[in-house]
C-alpha positions as a Python dict, from the first residue, in 0.01 Angstrom:
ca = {
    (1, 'X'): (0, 0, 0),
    (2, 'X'): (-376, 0, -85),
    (3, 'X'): (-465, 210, -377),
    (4, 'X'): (-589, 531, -196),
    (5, 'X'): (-218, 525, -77),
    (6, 'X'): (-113, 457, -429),
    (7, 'X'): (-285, 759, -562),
    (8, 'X'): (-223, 968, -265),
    (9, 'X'): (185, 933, -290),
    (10, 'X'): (170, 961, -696),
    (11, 'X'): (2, 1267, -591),
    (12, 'X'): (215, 1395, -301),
    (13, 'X'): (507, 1325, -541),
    (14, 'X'): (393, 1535, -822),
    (15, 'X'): (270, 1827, -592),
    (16, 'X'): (513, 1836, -324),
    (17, 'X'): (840, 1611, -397),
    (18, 'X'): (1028, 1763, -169),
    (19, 'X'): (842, 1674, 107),
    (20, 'X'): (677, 1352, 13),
    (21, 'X'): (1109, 1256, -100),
    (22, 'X'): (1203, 1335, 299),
    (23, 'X'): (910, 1110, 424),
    (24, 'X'): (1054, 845, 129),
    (25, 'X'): (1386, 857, 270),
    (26, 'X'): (1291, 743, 639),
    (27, 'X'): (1095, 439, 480),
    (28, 'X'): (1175, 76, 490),
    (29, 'X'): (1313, -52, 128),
    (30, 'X'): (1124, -365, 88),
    (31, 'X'): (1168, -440, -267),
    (32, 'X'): (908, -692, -341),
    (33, 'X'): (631, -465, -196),
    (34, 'X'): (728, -202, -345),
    (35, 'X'): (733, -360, -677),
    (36, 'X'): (372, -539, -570),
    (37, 'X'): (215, -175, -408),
    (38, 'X'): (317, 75, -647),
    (39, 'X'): (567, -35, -989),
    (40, 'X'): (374, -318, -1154),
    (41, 'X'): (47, -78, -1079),
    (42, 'X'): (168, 195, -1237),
    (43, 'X'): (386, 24, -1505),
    (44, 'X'): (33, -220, -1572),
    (45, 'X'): (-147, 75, -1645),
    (46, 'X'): (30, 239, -1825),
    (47, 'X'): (73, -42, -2080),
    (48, 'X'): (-285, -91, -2083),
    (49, 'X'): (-296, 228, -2200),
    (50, 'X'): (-51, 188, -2464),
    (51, 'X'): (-231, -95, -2596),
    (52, 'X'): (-526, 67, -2583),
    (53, 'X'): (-397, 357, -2758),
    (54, 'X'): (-192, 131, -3035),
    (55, 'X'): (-536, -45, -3052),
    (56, 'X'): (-734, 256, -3136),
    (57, 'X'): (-463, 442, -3388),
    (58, 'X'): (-463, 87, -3573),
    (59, 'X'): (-194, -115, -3494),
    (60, 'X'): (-344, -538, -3491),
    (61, 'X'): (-441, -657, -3125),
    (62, 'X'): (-139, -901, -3133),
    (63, 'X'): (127, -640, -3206),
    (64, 'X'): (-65, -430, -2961),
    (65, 'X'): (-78, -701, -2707),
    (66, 'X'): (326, -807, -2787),
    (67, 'X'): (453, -389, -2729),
    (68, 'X'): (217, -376, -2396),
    (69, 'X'): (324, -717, -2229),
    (70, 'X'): (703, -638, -2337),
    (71, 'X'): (749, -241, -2202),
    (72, 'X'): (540, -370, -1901),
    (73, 'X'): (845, -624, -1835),
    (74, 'X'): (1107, -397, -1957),
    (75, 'X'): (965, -93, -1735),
    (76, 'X'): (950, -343, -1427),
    (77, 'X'): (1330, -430, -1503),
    (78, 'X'): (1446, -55, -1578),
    (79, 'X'): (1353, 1, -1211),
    (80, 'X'): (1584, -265, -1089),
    (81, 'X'): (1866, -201, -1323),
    (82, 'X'): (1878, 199, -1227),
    (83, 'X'): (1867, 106, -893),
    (84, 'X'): (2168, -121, -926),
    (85, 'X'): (2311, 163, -1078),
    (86, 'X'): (2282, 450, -901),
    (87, 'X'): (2399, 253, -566),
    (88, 'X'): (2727, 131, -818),
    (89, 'X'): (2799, 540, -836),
    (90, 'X'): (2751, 638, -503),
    (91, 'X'): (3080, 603, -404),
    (92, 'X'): (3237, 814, -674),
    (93, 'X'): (3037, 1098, -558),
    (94, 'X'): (3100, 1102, -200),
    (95, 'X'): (2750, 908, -102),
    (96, 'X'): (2713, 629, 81),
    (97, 'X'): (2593, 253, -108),
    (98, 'X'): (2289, 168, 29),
    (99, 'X'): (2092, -50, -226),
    (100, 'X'): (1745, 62, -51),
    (101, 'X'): (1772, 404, -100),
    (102, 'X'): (1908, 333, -436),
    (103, 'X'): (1592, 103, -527),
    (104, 'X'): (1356, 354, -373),
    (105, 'X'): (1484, 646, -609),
    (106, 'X'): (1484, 408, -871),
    (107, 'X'): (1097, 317, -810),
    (108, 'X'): (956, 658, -708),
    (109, 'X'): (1131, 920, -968),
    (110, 'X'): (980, 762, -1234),
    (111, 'X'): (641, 835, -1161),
    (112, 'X'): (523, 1133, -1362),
    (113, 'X'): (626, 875, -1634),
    (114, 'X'): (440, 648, -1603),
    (115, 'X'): (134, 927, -1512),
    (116, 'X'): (179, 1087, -1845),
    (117, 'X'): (223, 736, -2010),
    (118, 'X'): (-165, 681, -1912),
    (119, 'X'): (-223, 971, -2166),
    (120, 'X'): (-105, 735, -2438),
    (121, 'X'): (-445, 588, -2435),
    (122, 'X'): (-522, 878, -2727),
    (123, 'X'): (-211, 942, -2948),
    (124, 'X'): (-283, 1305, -2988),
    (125, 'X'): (-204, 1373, -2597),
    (126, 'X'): (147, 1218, -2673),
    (127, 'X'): (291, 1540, -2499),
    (128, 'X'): (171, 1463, -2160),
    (129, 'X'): (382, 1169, -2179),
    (130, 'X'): (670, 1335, -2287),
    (131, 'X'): (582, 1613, -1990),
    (132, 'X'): (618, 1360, -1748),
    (133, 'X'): (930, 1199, -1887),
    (134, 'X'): (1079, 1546, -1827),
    (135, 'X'): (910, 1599, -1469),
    (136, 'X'): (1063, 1264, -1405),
    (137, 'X'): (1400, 1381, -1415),
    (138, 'X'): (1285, 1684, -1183),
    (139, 'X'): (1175, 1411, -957),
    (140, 'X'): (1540, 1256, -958),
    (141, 'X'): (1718, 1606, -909),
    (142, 'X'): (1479, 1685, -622),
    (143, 'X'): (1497, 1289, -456),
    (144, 'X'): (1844, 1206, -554),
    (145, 'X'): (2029, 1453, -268),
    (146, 'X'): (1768, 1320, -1),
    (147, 'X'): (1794, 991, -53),
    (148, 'X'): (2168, 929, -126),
    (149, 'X'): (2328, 1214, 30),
    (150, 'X'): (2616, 1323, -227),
    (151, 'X'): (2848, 1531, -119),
    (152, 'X'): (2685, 1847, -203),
    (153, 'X'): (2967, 1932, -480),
    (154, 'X'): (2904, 1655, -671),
    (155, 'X'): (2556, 1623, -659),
    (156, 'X'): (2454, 1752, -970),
    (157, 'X'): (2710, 1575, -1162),
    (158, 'X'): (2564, 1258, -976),
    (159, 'X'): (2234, 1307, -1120),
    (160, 'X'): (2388, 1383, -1450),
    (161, 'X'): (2558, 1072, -1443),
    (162, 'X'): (2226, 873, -1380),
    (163, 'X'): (2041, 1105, -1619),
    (164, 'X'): (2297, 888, -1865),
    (165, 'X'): (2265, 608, -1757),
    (166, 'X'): (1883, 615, -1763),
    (167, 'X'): (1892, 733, -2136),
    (168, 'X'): (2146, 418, -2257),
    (169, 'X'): (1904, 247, -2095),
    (170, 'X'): (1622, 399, -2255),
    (171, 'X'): (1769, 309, -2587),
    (172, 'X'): (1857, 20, -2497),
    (173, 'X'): (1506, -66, -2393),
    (174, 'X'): (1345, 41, -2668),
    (175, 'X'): (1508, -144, -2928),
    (176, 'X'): (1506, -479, -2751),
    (177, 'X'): (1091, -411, -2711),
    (178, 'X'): (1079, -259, -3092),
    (179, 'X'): (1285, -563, -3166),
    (180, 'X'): (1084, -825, -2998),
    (181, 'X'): (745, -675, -3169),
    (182, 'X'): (923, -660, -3499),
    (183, 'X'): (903, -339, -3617),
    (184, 'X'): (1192, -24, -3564),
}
């Protein structure tokens, strides 16, 4: 994916999901260029601009540096491990386990994210980041149907059931990378 491509599918997925989800769901899962093309772009930038950010609102260059490299590795990772989970549901909610469709949820829903986490690059726009977070899980009720095909009574409670997952490991993410930087 070249970065026109990039940009135009963020874009496609944050004006029309529904659409650019379908055209998802008929696309090969290859995981390593998928993580090449679009996650560690997305999840690089966006810790650029937290260091930035964490730079400019005082923090030292090394702590700066540490929190960056870390939620870089432990956004790259998140992908992998909701992936892993959402296929480990399926079954329990009438869909089908299919670990591509799984991993390509996994690495497209959490794109208005990582969007709003470029805002982080001035601590005062700290709401666009928490916008996204929130558009994010629109992304996952809008992609989730289309790309793991519940059965349509227990789709919501599907999504619910990732929307907890994604939050333990949310947590969980954020005190192993407050942990490793040493502060929280």
């Amino acid at each position: 994916m070249s970065p026109a491509e990039l940009i135009a599918r963020v874009q496609r997925l944050l004006l029309t999901p529904a659409t650019e989800w379908d055209s998802i769901a008929g696309e090969g899962a290859d995981v390593a260029q998928i993580y090449q093309s679009y996650i560690l772009p997305l999840t690089g930038i966006a810790a650029l601009a937290s260091l930035i950010g964490s730079v400019v609102a005082g923090a030292g260059i090394v702590t700066a540096l540490t929190l960056a490299i870390v939620s870089f590795g432990m956004n790259a990772g998140f992908v992998y491990v909701l992936a892993l989970i959402v296929d480990a549901l399926a079954p329990q909610f009438g869909a089908k386990q299919d670990f591509g469709q799984a991993f390509k949820l996994a690495a497209y829903s959490p794109t208005a994210s990582w969007v709003g986490s470029f805002f982080m690059i001035l601590h005062a726009l700290w709401f666009m980041a928490l916008i996204g977070g929130l558009y994010t899980l629109y992304l996952l009720f809008v992609g989730l149907p289309k790309l793991m095909k519940p059965a349509a009574d227990k789709a919501m409670i599907y999504m619910l059931s990732v929307i907890g997952c994604m939050i333990v490991i949310g947590v969980v993410a954020s005190f192993i990378v407050r942990s490793v930087v040493g502060f929280g």
